[in-house]
Structures are given as structure tokens and as C-alpha cells.
SEFIZA-3560 file (N, C-alpha, C; in Angstrom, 3 decimals):
REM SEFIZA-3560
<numar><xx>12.122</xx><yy>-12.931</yy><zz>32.047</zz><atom>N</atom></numar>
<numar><xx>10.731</xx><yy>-13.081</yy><zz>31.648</zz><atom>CA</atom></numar>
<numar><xx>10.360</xx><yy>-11.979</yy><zz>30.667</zz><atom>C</atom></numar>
<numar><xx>9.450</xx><yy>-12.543</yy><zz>29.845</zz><atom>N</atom></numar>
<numar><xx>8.796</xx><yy>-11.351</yy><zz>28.935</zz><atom>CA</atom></numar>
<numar><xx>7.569</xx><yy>-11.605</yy><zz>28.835</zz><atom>C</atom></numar>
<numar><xx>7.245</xx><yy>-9.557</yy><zz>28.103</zz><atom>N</atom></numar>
<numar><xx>5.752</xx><yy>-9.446</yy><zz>28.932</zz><atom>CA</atom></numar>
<numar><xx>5.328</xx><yy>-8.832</yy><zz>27.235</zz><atom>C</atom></numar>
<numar><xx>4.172</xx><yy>-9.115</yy><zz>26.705</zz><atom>N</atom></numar>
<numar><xx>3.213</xx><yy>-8.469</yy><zz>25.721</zz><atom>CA</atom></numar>
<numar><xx>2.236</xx><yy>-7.361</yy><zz>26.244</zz><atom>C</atom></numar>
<numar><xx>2.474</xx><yy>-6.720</yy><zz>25.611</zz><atom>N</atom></numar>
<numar><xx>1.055</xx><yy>-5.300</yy><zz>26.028</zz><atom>CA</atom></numar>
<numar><xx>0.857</xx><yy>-5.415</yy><zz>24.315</zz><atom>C</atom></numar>
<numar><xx>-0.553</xx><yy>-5.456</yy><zz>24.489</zz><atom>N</atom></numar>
<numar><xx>-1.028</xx><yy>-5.282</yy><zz>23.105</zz><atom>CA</atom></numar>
<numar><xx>-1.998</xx><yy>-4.066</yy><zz>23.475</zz><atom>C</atom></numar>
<numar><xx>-1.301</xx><yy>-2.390</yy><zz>23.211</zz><atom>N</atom></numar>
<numar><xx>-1.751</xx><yy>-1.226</yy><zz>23.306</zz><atom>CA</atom></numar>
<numar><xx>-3.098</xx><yy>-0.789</yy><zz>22.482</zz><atom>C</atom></numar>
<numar><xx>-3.633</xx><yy>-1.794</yy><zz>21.068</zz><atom>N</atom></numar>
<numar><xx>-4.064</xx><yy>-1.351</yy><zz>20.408</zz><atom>CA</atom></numar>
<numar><xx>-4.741</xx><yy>-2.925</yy><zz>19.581</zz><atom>C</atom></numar>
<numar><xx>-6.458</xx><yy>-2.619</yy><zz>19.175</zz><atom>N</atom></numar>
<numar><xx>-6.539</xx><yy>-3.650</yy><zz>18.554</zz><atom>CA</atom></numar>
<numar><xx>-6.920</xx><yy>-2.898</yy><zz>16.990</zz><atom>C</atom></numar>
<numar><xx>-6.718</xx><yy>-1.996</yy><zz>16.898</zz><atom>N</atom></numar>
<numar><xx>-6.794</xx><yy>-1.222</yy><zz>15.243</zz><atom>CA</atom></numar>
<numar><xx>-5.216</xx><yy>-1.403</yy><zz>14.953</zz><atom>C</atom></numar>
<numar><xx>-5.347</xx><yy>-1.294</yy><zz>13.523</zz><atom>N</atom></numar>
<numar><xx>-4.765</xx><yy>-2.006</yy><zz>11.870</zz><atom>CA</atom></numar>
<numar><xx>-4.905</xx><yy>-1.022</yy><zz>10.804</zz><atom>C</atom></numar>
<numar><xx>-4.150</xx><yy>-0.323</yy><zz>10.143</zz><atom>N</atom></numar>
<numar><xx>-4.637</xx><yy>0.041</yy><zz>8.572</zz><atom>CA</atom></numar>
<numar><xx>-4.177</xx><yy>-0.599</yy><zz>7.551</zz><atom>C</atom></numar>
<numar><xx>-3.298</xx><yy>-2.474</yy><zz>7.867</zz><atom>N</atom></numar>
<numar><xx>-2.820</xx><yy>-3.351</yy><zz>6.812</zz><atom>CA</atom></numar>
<numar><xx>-4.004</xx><yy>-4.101</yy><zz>6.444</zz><atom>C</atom></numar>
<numar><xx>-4.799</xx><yy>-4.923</yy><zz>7.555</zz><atom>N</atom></numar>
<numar><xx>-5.624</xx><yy>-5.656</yy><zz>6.486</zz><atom>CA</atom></numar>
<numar><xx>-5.215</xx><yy>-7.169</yy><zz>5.945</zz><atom>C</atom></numar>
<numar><xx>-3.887</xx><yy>-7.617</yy><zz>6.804</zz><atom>N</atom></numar>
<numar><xx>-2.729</xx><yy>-8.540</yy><zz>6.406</zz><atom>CA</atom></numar>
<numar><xx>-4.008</xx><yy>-9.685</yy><zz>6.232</zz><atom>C</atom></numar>
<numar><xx>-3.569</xx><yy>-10.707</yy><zz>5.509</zz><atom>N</atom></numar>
<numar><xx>-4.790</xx><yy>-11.624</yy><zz>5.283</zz><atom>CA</atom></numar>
<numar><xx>-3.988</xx><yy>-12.908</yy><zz>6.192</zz><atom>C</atom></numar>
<numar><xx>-2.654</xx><yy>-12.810</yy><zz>6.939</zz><atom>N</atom></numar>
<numar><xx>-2.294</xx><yy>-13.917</yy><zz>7.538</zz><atom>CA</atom></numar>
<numar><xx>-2.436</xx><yy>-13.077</yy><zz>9.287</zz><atom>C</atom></numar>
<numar><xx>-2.898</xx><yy>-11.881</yy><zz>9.570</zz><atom>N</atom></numar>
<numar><xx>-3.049</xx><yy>-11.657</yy><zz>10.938</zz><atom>CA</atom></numar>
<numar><xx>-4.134</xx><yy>-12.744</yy><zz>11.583</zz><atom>C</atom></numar>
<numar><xx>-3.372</xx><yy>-12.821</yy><zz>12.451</zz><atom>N</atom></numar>
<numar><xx>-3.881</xx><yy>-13.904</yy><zz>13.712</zz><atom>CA</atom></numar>
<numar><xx>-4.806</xx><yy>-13.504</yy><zz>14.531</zz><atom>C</atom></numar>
<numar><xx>-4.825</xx><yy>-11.191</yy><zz>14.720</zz><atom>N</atom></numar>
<numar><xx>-5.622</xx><yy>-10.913</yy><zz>15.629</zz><atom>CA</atom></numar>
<numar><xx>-6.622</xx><yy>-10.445</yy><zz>14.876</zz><atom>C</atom></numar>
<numar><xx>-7.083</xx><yy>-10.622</yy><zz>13.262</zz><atom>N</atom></numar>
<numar><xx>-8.039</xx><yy>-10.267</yy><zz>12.512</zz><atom>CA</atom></numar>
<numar><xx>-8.147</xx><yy>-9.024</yy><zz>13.130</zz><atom>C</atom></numar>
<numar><xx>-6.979</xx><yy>-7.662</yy><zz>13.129</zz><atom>N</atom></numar>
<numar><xx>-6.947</xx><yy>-6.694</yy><zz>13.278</zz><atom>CA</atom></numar>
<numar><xx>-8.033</xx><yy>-6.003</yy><zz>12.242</zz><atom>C</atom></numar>
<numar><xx>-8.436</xx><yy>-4.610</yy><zz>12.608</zz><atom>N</atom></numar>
<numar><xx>-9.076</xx><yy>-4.033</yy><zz>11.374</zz><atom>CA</atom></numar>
<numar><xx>-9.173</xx><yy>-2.401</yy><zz>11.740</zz><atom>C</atom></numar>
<numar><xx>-9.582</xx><yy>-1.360</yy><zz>11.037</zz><atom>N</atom></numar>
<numar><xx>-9.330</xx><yy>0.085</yy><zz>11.417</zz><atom>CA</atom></numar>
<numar><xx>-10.807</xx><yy>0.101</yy><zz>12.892</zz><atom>C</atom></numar>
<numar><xx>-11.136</xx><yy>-0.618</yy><zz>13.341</zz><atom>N</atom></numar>
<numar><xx>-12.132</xx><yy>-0.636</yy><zz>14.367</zz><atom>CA</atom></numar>
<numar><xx>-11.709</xx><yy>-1.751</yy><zz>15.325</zz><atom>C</atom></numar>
<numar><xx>-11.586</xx><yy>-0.851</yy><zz>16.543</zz><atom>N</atom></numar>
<numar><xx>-11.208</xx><yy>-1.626</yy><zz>17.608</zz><atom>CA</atom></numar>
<numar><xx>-10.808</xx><yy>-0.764</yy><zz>18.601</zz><atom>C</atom></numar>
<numar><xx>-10.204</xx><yy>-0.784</yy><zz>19.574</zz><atom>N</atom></numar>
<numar><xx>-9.930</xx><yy>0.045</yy><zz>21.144</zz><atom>CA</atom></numar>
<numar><xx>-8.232</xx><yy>0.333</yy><zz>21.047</zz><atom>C</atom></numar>
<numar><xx>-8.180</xx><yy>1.000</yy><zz>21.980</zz><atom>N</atom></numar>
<numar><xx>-6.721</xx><yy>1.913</yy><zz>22.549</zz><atom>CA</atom></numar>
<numar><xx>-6.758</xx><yy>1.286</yy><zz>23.791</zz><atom>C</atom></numar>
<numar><xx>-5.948</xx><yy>0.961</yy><zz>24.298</zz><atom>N</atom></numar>
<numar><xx>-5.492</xx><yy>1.412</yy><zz>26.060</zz><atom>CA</atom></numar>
<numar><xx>-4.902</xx><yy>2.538</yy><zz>26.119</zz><atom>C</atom></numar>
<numar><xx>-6.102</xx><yy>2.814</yy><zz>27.280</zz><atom>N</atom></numar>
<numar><xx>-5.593</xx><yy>3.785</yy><zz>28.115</zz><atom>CA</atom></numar>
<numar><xx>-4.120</xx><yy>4.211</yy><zz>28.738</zz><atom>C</atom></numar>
<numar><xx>-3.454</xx><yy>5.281</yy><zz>28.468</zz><atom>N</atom></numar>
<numar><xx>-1.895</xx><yy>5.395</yy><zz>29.072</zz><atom>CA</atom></numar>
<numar><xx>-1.765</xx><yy>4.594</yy><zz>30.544</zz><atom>C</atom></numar>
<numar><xx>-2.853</xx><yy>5.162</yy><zz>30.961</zz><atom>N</atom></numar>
<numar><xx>-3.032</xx><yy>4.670</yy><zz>32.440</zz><atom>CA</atom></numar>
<numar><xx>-2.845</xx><yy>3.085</yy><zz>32.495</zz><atom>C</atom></numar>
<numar><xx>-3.070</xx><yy>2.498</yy><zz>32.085</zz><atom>N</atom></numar>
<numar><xx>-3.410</xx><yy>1.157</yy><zz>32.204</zz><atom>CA</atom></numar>
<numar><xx>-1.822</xx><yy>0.761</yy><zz>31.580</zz><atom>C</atom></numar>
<numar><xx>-1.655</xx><yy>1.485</yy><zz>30.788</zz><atom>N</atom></numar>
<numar><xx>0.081</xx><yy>0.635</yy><zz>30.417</zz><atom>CA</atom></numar>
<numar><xx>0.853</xx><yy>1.093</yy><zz>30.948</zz><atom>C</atom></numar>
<numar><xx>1.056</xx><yy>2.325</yy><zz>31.957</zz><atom>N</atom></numar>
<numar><xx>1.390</xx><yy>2.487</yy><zz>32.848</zz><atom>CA</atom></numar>
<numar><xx>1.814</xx><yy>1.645</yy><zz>34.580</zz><atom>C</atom></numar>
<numar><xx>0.548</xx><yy>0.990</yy><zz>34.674</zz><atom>N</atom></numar>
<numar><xx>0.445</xx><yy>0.113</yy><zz>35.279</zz><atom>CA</atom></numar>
<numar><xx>0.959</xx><yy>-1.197</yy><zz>35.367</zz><atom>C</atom></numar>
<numar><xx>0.712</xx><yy>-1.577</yy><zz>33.985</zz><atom>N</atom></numar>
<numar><xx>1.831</xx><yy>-2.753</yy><zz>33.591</zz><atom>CA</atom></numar>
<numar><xx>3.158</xx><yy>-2.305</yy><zz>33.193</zz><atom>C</atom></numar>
<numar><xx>3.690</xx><yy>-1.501</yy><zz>32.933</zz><atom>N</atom></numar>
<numar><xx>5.100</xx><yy>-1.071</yy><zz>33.125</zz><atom>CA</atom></numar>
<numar><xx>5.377</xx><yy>-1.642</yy><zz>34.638</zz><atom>C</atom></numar>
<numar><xx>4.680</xx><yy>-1.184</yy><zz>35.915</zz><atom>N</atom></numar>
<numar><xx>4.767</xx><yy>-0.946</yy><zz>36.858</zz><atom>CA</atom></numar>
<numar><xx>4.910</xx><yy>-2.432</yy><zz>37.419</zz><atom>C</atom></numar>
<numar><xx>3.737</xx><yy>-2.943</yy><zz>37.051</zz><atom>N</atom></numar>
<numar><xx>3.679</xx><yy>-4.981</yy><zz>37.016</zz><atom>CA</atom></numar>
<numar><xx>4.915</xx><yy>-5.355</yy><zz>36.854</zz><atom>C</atom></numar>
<numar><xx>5.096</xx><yy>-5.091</yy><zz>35.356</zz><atom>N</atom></numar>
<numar><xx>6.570</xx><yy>-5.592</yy><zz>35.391</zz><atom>CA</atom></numar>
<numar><xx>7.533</xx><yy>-5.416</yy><zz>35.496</zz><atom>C</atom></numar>
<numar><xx>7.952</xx><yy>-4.449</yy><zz>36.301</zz><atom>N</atom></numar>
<numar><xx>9.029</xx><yy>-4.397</yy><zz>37.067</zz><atom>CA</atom></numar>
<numar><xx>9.172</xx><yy>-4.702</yy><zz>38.360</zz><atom>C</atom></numar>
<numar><xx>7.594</xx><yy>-4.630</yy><zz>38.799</zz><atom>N</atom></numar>
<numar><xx>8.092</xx><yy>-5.288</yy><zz>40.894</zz><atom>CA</atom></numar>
<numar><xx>7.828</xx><yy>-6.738</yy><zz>40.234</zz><atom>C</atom></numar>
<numar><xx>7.525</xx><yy>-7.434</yy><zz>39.070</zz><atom>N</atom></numar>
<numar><xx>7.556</xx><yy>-9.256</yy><zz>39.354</zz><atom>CA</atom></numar>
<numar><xx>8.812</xx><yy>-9.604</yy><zz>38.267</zz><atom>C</atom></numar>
<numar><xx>9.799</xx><yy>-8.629</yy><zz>37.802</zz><atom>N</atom></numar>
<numar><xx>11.053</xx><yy>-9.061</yy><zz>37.382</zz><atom>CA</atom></numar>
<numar><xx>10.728</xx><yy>-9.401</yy><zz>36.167</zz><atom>C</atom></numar>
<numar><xx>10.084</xx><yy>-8.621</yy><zz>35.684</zz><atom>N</atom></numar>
<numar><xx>10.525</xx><yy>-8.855</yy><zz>33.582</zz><atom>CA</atom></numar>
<numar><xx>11.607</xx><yy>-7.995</yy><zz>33.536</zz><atom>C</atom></numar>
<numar><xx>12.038</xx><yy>-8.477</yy><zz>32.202</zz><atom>N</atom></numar>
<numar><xx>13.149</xx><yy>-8.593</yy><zz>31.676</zz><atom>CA</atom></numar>
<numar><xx>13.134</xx><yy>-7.554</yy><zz>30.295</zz><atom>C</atom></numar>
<numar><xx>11.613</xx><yy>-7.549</yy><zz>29.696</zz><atom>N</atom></numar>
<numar><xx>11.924</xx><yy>-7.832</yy><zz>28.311</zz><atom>CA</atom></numar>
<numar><xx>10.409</xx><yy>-7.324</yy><zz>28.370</zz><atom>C</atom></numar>
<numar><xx>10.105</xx><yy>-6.041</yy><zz>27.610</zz><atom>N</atom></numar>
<numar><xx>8.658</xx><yy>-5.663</yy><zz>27.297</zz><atom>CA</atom></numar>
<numar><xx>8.391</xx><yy>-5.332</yy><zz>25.601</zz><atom>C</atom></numar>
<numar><xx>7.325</xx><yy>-6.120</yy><zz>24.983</zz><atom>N</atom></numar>
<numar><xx>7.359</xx><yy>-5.819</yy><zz>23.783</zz><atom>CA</atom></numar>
<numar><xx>5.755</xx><yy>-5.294</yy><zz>23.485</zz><atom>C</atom></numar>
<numar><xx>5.762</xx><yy>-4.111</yy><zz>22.853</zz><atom>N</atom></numar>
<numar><xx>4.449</xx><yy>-3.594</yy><zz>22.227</zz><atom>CA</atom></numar>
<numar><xx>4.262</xx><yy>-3.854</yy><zz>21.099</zz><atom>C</atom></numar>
<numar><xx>3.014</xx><yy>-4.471</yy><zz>21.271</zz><atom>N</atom></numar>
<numar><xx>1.939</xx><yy>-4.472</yy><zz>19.995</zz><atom>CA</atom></numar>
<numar><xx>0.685</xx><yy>-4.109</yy><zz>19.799</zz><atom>C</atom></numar>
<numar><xx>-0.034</xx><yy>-4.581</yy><zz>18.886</zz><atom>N</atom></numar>
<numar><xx>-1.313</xx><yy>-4.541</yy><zz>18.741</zz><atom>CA</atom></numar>
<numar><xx>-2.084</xx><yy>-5.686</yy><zz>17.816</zz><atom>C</atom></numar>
<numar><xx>-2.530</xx><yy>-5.349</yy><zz>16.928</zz><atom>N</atom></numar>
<numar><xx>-2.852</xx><yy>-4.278</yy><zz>16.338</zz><atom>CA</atom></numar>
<numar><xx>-2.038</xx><yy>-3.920</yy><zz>15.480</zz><atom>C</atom></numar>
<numar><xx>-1.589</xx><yy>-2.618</yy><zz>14.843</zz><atom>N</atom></numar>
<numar><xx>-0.476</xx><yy>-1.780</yy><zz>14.804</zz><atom>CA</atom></numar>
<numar><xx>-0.413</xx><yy>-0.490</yy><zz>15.571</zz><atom>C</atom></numar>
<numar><xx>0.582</xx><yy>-0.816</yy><zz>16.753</zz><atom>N</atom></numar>
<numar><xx>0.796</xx><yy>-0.133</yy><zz>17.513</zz><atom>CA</atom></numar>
<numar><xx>0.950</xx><yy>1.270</yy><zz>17.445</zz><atom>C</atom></numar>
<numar><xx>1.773</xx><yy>1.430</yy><zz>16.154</zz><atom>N</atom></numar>
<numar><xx>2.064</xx><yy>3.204</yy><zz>15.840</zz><atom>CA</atom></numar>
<numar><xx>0.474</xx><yy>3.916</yy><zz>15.091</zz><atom>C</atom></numar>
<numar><xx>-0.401</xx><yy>3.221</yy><zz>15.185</zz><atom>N</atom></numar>
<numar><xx>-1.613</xx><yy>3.895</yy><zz>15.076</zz><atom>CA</atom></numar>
<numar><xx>-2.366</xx><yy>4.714</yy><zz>16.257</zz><atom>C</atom></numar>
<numar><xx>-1.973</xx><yy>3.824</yy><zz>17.390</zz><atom>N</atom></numar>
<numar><xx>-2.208</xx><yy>4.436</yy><zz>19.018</zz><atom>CA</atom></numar>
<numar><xx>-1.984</xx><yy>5.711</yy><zz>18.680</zz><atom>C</atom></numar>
<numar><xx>-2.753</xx><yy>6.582</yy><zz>18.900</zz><atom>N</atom></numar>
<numar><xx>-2.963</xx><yy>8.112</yy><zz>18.963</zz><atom>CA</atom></numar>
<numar><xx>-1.591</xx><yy>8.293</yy><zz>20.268</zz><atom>C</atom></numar>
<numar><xx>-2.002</xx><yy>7.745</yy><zz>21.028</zz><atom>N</atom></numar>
<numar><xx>-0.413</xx><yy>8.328</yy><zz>22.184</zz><atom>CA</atom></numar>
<numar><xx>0.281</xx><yy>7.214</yy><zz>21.818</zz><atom>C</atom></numar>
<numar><xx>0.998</xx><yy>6.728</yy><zz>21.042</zz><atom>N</atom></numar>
<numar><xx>2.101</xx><yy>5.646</yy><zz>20.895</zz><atom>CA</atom></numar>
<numar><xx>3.567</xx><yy>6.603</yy><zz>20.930</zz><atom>C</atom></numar>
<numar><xx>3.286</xx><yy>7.507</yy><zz>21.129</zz><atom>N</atom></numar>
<numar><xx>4.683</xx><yy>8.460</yy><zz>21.439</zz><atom>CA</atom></numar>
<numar><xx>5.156</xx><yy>8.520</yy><zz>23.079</zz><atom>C</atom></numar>
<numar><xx>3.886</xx><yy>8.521</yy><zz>23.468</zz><atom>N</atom></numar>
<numar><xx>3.810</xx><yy>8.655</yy><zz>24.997</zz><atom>CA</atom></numar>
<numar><xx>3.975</xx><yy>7.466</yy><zz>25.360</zz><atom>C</atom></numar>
<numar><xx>3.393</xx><yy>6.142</yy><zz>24.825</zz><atom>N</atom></numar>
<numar><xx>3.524</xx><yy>4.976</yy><zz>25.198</zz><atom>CA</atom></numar>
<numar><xx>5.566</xx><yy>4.341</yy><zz>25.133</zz><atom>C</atom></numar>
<numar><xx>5.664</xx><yy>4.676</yy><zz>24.253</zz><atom>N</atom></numar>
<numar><xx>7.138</xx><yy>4.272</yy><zz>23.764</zz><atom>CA</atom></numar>
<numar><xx>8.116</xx><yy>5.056</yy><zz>25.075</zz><atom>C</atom></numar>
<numar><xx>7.392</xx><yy>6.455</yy><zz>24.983</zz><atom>N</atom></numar>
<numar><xx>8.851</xx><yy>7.118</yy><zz>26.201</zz><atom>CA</atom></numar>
<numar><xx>8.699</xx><yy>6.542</yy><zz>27.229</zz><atom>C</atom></numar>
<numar><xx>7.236</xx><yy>6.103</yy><zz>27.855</zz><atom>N</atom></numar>
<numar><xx>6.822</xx><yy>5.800</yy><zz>28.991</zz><atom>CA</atom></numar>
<numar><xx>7.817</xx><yy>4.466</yy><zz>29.560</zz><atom>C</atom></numar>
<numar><xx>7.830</xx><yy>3.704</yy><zz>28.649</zz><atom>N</atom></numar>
<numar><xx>8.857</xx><yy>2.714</yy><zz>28.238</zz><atom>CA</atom></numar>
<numar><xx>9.852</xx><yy>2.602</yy><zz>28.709</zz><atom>C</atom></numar>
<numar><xx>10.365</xx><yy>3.763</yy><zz>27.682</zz><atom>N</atom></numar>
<numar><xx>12.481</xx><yy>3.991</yy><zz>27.545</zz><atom>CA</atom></numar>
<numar><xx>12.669</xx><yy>4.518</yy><zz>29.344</zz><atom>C</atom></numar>
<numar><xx>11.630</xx><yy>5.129</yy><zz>29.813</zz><atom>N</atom></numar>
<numar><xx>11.735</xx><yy>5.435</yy><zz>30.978</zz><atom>CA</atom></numar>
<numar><xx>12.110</xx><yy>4.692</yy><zz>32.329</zz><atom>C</atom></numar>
<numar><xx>11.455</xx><yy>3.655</yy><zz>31.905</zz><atom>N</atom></numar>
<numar><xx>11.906</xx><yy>2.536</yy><zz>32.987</zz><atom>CA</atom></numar>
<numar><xx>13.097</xx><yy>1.479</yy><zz>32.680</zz><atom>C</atom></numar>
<numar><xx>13.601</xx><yy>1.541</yy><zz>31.680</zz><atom>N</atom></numar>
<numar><xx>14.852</xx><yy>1.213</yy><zz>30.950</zz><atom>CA</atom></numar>
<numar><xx>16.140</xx><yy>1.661</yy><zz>31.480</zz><atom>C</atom></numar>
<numar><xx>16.704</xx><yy>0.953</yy><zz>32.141</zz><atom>N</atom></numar>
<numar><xx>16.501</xx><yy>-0.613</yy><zz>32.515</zz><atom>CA</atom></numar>
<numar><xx>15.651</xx><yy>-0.206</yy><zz>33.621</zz><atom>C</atom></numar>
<numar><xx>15.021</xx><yy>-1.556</yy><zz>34.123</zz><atom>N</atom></numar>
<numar><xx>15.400</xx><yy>-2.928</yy><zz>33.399</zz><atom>CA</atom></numar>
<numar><xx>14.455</xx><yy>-3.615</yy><zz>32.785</zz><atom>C</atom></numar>
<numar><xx>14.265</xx><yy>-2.599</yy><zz>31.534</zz><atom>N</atom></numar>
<numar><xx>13.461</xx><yy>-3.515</yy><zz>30.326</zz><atom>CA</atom></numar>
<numar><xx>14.312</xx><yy>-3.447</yy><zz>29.209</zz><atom>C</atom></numar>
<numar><xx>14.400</xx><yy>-4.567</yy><zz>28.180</zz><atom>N</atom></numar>
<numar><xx>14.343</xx><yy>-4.436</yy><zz>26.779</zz><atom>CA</atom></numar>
<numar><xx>13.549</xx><yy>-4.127</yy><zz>26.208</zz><atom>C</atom></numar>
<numar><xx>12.923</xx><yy>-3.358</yy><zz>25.542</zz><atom>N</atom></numar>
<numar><xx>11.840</xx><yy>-2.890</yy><zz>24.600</zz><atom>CA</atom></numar>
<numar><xx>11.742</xx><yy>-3.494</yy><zz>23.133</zz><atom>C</atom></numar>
<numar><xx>10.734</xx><yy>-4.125</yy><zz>23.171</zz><atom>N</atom></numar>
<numar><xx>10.656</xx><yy>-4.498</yy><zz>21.357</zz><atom>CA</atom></numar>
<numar><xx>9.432</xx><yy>-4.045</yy><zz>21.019</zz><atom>C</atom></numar>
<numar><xx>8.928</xx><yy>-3.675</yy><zz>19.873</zz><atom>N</atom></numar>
<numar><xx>7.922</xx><yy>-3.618</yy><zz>19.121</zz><atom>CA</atom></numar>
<numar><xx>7.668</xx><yy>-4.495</yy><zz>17.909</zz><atom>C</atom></numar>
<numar><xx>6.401</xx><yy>-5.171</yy><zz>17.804</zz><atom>N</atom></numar>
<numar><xx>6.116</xx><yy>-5.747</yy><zz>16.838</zz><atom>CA</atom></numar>
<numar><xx>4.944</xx><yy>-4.698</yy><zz>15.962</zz><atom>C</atom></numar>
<numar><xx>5.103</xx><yy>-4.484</yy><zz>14.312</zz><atom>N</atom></numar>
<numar><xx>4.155</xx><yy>-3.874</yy><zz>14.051</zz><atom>CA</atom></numar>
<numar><xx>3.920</xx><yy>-4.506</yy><zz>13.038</zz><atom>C</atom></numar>
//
């Protein structure tokens, strides 16, 4: 199974084919909260966790978010879409 966390709904592209009409205004999640879903998905058996947003590497903690990650690895695959 695979799981989406969309960490972030801020953008500094502006892409005119984004789907989430991203833009430089919008919210963060909280570490805490993706923390949590790390946590989700591993007691209901994902497989496969991919971060987005948004653009994710704008997340002020997207450093923290990413190790938080590699940390529970396995048993996740990690992808990022940016």
C-alpha cells in the first residue's frame, strides 16, 4: 500500500498545469502530525510513503521531515514529488 502526505500547500513555481493551484500562501504541517502518520503507516502496513505538497522542499523543516522518514526505513520506500 501507498500513502501521500502532502506536508505543504505553498509553491514558488506557479506551474499553470498544477492541479493543487499551489501558490507562495498556504500552510505547513506540523512535524507532529507527520510524525503521526509515519506512525499510521506503519501499524496498517504501507509499503511505500511519498511527500508532497505543494513543493515540499519549501517546508521550513523539510530536512526534519525527510530524516523523520529515512528513520523508519524500512519498511517504507520514500518518494518525493516536487
Amino acid at each position: 500500500m501507498q500513502m501521500y502526505i502532502q506536508i505543504t500547500t505553498k509553491c514558488n513555481m506557479k506551474c499553470a498545469h498544477c492541479a493543487l493551484s499551489c501558490s507562495d500562501v498556504g500552510w505547513n504541517m506540523q512535524i507532529e502530525t507527520f510524525i503521526k502518520s509515519l506512525f499510521f503507516a506503519k501499524d496498517h502496513g504501507y509499503s511505500h510513503i511519498t511527500i508532497g505538497g505543494g513543493e515540499p522542499t519549501v517546508h521550513p523543516e523539510f530536512w526534519t521531515i525527510l530524516n523523520s522518514a529515512m528513520y523508519f526505513r524500512p519498511p517504507f520506500h520514500i518518494g518525493i514529488i516536487t
